[in-house]
N, C-alpha and C positions, 0 to 999 in steps of 0.2 A: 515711391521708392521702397523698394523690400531690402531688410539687412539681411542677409545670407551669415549665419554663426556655421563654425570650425571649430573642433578641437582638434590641437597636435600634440601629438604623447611623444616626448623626448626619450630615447633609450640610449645608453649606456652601456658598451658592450666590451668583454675581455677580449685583450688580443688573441685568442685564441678562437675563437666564436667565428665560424663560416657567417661570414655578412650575404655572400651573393642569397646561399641557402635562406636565410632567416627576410630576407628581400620581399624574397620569389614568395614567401610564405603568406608575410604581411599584403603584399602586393594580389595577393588572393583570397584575403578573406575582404566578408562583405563590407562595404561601405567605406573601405579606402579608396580612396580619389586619387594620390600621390605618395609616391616614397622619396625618400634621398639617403645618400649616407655623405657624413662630414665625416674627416678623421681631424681630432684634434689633438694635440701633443703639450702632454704637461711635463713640467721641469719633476725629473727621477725624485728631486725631495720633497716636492708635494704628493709626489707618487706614496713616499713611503709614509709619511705625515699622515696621510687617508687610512691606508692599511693599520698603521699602529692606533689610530682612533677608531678601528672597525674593531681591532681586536679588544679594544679597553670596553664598547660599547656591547658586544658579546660578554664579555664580563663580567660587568655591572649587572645584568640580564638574568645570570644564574642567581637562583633562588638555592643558598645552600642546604638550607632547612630540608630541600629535596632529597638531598645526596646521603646515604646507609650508611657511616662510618663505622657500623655495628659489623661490616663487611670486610672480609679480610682482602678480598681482593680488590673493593673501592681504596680502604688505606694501603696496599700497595702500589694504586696507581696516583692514588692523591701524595705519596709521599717521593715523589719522583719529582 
């Protein structure tokens, strides 16, 4: 008996993202076997819950040390 191994790559896609287009796409490159699309529907306050920890984890992420304060027009946008 042979085990025959798969991997399936889950995506996650904005409402706005042509599904049929990105389909057709996946659906044509080599060694796809299968597509599907599921829509699945989360409650709007996990929605925003997500978003406001994308935006914290973007954050954490800048390394301020980077940023010229020495810059007149960095400390006018940093002071907004």
């Amino acid at each position: 008996m042979h085990i025959i191994r798969m991997t399936q790559i889950l995506v996650t896609l904005d409402n706005n993202a042509d599904t049929s287009l990105l389909r057709r796409m996946i659906e044509n490159m080599k060694g796809v076997l299968a597509t599907s699309v599921q829509t699945i529907k989360k409650p709007e306050s996990e929605e925003v819950e997500e978003w406001l920890n994308n935006l914290h984890e973007i954050k954490r992420s800048i390394n301020a040390d980077l940023i010229d304060m020495t810059d007149e027009r960095t400390r006018y946008i940093m002071s907004k």
